[in-house]
N, C-alpha and C positions, 0 to 999 in steps of 0.2 A: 482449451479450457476457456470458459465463459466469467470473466470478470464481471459485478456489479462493485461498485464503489461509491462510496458516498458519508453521508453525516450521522450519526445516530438516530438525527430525529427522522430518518428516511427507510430505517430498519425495518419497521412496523409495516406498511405499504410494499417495498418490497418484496416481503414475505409473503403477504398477502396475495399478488398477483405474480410472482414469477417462482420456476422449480429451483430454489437452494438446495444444493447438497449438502455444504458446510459454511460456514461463518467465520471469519477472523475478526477478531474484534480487538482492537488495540485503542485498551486506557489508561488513563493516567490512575497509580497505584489506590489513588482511594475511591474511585470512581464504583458507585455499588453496578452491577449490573443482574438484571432479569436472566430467569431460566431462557435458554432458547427453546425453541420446537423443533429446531434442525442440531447435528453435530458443531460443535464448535470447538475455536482454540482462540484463548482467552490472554493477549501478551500485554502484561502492565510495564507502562514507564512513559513518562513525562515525554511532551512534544518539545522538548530540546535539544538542540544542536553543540552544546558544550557541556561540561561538568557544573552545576549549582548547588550550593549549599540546600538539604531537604529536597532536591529533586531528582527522580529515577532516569538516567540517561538510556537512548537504545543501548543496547550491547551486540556484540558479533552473536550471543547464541541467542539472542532474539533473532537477527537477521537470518541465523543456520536453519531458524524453528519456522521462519516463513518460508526459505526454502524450500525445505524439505515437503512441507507441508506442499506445498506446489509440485512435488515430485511424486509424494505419495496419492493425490487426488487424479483420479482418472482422467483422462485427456477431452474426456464428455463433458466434465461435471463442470457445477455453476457453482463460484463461491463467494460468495460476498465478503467485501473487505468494510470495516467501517472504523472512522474513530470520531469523535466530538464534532469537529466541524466540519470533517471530509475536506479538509484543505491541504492537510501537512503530510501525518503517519499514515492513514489509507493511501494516497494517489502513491507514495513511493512504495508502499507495500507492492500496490499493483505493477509500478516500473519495474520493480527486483523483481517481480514473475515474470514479467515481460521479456528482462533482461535472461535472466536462469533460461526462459523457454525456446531461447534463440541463440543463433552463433553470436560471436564475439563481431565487432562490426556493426553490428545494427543498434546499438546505441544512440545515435543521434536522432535517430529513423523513430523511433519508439518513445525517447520525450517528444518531439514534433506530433505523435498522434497523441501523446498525454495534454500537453499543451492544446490541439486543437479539441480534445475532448472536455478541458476543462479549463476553461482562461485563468479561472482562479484558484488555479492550483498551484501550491509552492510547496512542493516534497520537501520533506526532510533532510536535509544535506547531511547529519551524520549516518542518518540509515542507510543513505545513496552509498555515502562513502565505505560504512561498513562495508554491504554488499559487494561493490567496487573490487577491494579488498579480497574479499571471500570469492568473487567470481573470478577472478583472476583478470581484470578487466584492463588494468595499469591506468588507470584515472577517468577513461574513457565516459564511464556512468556518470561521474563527478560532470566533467567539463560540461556532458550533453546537457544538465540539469541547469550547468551556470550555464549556457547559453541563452535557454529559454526561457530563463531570467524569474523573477517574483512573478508572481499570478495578480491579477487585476484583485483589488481590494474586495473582499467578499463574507459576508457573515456565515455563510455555509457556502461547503462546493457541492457543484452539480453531482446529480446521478451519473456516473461512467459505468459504459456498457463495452466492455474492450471484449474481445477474442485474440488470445494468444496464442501461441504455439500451431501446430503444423494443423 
């Protein structure tokens, strides 16, 4: 499967020049968002990594519904992942397919290609962990993501163009 990843403001052009099959789109609950042109799945909740008063935390069936979604999309297909800044909820969306699409083991292997795909990337640590979790991983996802540490200061992350799986 063909990852695109990035910011919202990068949706529009992407679409434009490359074949989407589906869209993940992950916002914060009040965030309006446009019809797409392609299939999508729309997961709302706040880019934070703890419980806040007024704010939607991930949860395990958001992580279940990015799975799955990764399982149910053909192994050709190009999906874009996007959230606000393409910094936090996308890049870890895409880790947790990355993770799901491979043996247990290549975790560290797979932030090191997120990391060089995008210096200013800093995943979500509760979504890592959920997933973590749910993949059966015993912390593995976790630590890979604390290794490679915060992402270089950035007002948007880069376009990530990964291929996963076999």
């Amino acid at each position: 499967m063909r990852l695109l990843v990035g910011p919202a403001s990068a949706v529009e052009s992407l679409l434009a020049r490359e074949p989407v099959d589906h869209i993940l789109a992950l916002v914060a609950p009040e965030t309006p968002i446009a019809t797409f042109p392609r299939p999508a799945t729309v997961l709302r909740f706040n880019d934070i990594v703890e419980p806040r008063p007024g704010l939607i935390e991930p949860t395990a069936s958001s992580i279940r519904e990015i799975i799955g979604l990764g399982q149910r999309l053909p192994p050709a297909a190009t999906l874009l992942i996007h959230c606000f800044a393409g910094v936090s909820r996308s890049p870890a969306a895409a880790y947790i397919l990355a993770c799901a699409a491979t043996s247990a083991g290549e975790e560290e292997a797979l932030a090191a290609v997120l990391r060089a795909a995008s210096p200013g990337a800093t995943p979500n640590a509760l979504m890592i962990a959920l997933a973590d979790d749910i993949l059966g991983r015993g912390g593995a996802m976790s630590r890979s993501i604390r290794a490679i540490g915060r992402g270089a200061d950035a007002f948007e992350g880069d376009v990530i163009d990964w291929i996963i799986g076999d």
